[in-house]
DSSP file (Angstrom, degrees, kcal/mol; ACC not computed):
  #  RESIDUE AA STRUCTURE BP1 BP2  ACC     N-H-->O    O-->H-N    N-H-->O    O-->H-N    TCO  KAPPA ALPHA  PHI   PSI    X-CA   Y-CA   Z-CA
    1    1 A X              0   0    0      0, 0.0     2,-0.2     0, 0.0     0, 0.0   0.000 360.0 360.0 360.0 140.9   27.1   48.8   12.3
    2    2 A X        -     0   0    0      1,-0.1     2,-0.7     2,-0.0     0, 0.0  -0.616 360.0-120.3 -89.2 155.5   23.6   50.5   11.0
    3    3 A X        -     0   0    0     -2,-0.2     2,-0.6     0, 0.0    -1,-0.1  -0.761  27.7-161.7-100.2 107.0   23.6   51.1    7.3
    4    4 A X        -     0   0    0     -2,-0.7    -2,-0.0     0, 0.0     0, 0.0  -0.745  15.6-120.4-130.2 123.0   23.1   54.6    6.7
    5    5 A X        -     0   0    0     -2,-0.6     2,-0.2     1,-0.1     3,-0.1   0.278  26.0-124.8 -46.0 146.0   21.9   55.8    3.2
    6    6 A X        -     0   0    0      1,-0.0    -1,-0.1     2,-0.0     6,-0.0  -0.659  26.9 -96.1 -99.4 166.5   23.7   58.1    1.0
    7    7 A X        -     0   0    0     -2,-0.2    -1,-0.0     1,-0.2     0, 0.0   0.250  34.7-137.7 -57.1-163.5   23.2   61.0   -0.6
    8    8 A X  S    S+     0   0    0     -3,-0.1    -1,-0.2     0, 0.0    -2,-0.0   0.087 107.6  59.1 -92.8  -1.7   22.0   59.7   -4.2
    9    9 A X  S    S+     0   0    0      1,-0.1     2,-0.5     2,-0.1    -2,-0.0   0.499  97.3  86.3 -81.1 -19.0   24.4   62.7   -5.8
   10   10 A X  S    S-     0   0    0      1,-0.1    -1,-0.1     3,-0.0     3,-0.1  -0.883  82.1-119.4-113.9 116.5   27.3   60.8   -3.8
   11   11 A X        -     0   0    0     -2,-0.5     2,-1.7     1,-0.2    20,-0.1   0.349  17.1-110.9 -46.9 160.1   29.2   58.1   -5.2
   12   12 A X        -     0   0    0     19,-0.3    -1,-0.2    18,-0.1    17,-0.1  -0.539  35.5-165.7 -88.5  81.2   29.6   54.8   -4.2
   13   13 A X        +     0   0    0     -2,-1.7     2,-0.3    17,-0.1    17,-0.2   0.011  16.6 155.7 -59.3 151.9   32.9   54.2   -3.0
   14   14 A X  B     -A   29   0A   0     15,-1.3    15,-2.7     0, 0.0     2,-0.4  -0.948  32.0-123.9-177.7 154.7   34.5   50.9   -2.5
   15   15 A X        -     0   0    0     -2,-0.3    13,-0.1    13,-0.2    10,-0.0  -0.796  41.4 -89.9-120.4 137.5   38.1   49.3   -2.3
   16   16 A X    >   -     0   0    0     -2,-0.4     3,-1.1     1,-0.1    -1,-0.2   0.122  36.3-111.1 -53.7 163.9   39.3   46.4   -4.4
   17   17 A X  T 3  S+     0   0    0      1,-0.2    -1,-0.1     0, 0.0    -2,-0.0   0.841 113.2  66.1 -71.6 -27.3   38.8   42.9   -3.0
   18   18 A X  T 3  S+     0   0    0      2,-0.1    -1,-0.2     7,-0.0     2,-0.2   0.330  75.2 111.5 -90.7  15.1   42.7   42.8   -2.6
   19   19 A X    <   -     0   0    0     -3,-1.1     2,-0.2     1,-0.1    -4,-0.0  -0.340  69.8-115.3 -14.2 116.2   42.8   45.2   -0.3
   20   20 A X      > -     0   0    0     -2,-0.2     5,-0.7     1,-0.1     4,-0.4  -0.577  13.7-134.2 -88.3 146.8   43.8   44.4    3.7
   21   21 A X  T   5S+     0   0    0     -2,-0.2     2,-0.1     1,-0.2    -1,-0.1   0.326  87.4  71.7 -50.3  -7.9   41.6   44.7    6.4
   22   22 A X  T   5S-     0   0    0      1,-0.0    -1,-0.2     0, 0.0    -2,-0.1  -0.561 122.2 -62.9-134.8  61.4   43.5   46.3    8.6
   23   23 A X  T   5S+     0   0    0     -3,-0.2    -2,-0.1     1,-0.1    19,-0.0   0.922 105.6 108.9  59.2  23.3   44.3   50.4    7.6
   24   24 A X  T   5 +     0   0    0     -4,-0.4    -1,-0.1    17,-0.0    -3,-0.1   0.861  38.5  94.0 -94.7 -19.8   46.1   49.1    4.4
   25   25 A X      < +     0   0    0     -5,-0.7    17,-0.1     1,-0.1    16,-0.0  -0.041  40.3 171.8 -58.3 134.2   44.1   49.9    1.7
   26   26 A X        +     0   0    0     15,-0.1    15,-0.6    14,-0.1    16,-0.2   0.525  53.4  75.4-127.0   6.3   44.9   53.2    0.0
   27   27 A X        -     0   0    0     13,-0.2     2,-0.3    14,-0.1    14,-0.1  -0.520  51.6-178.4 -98.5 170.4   42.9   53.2   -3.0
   28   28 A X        -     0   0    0     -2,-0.2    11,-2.6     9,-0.1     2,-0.3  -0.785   9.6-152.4-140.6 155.8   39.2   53.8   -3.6
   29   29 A X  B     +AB  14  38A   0    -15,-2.7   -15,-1.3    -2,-0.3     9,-0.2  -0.948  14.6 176.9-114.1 131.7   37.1   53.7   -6.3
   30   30 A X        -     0   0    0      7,-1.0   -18,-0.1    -2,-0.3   -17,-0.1  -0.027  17.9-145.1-155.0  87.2   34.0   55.1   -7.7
   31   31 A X        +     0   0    0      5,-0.1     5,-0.3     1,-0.1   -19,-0.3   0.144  26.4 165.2 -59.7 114.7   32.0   54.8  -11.2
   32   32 A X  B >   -C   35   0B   0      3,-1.8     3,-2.4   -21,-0.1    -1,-0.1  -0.619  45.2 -93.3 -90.6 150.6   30.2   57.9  -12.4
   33   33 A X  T 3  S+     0   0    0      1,-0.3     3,-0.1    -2,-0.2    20,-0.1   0.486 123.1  44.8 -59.6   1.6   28.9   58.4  -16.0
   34   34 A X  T 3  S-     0   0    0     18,-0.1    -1,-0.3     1,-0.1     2,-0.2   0.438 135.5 -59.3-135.3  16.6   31.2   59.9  -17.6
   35   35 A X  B <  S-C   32   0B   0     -3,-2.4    -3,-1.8    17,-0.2     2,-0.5  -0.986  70.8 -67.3 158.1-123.7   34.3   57.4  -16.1
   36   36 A X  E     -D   51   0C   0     15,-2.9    15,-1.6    16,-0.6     2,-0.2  -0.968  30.8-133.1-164.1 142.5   35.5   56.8  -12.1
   37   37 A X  E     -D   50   0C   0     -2,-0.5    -7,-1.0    13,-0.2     2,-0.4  -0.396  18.3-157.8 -97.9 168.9   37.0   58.8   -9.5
   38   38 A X  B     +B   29   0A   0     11,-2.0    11,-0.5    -9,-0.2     2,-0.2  -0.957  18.6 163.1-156.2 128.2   40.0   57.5   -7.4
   39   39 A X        -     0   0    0    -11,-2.6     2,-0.2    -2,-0.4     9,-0.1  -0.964  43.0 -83.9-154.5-178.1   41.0   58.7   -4.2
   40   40 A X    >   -     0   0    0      7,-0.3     3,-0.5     3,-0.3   -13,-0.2  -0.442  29.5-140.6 -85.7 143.4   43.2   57.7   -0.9
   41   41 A X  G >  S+     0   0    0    -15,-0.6     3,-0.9     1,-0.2    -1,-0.2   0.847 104.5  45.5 -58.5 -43.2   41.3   55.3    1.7
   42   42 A X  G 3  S+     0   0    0      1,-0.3    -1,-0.2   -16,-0.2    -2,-0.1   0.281 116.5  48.5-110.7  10.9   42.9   57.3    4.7
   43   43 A X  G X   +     0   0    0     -3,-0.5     3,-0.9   -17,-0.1    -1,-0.3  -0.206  59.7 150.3-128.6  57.6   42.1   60.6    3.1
   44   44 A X  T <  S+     0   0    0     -3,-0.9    -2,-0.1     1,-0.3    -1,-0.1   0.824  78.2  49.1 -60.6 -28.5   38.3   60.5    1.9
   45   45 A X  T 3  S+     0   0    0      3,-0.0    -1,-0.3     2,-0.0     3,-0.0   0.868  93.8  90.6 -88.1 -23.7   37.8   64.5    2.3
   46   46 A X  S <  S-     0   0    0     -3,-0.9    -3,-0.1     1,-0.1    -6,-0.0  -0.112  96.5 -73.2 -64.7 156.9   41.1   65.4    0.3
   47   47 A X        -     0   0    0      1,-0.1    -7,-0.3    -8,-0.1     2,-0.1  -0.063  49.7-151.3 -53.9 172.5   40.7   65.9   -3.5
   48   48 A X        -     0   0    0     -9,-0.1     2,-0.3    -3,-0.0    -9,-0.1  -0.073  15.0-114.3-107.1-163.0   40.1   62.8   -6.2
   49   49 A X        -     0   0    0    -11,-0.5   -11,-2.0    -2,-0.1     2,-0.5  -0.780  16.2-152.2-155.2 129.8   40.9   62.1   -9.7
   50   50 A X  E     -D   37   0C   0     -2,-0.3   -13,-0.2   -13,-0.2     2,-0.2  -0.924  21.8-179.2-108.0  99.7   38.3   61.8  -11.9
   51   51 A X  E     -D   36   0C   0    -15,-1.6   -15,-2.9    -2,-0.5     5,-0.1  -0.796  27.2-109.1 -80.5 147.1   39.3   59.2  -15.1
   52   52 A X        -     0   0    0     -2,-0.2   -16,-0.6   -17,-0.2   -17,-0.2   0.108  38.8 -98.8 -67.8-132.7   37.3   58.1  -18.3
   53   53 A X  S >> S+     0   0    0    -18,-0.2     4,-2.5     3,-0.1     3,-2.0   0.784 121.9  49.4-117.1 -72.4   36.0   54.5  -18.7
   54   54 A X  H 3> S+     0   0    0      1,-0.3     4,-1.8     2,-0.2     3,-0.2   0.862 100.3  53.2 -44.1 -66.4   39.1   54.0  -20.9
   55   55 A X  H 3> S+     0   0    0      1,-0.3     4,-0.7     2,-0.2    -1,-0.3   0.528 112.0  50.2 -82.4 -14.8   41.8   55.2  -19.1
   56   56 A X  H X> S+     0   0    0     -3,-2.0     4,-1.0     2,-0.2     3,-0.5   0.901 107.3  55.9 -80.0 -46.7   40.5   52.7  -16.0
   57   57 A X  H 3X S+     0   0    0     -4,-2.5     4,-0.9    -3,-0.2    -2,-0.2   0.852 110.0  46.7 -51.2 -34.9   40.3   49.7  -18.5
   58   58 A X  H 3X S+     0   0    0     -4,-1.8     4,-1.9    -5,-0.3    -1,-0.2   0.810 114.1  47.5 -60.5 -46.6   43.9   50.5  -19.2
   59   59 A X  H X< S+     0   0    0     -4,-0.7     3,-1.1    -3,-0.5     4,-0.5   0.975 115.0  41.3 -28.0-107.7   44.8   50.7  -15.8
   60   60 A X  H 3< S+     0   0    0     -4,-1.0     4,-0.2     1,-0.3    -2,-0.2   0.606 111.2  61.4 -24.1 -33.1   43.2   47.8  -14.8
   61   61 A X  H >< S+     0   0    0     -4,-0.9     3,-2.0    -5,-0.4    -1,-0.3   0.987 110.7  36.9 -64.6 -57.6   44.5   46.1  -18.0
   62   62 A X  T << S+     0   0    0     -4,-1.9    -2,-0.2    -3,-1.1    -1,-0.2   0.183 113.2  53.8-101.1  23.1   48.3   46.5  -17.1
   63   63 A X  T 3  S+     0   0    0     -4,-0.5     2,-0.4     2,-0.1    -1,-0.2   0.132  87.5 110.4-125.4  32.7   48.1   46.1  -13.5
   64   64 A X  S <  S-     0   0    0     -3,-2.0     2,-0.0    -5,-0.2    -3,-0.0  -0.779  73.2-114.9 -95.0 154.4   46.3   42.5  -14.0
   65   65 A X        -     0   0    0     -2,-0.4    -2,-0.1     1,-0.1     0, 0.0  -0.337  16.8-125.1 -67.5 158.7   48.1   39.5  -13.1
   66   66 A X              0   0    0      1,-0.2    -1,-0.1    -2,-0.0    -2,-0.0   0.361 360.0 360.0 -74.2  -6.9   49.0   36.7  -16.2
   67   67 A X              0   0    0      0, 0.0    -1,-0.2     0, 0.0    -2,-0.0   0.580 360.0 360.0-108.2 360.0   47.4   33.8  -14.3
């Protein structure tokens, strides 16, 4: 597949490592300055949600596993 550059005004999306291969993923992610947007895999043109910095460490805090 050719690599084609982006915009440099359009974020870099990407989906967590734990994430299937195969048309499961629903999340995406993507850090901006002033926090990270989150939007559905299988709907990239539909709106996002834009969160700060905090409110993803908090997220990310209480949905990591204890081991």
């Amino acid at each position: 597949m050719p690599v084609v550059p982006r915009p440099a005004d359009e974020p870099a999306w990407f989906k967590s490592s734990y994430s299937g291969g195969n048309a499961t993923e629903c999340l995406e992610a993507a850090f901006i300055p002033s926090g990270v947007l989150i939007r559905d895999s299988k709907r990239p043109a539909a709106p996002h949600l834009a969160v700060s910095a905090q409110a993803w460490a908090g997220f990310l805090a209480a949905t990591r596993c204890p081991h």
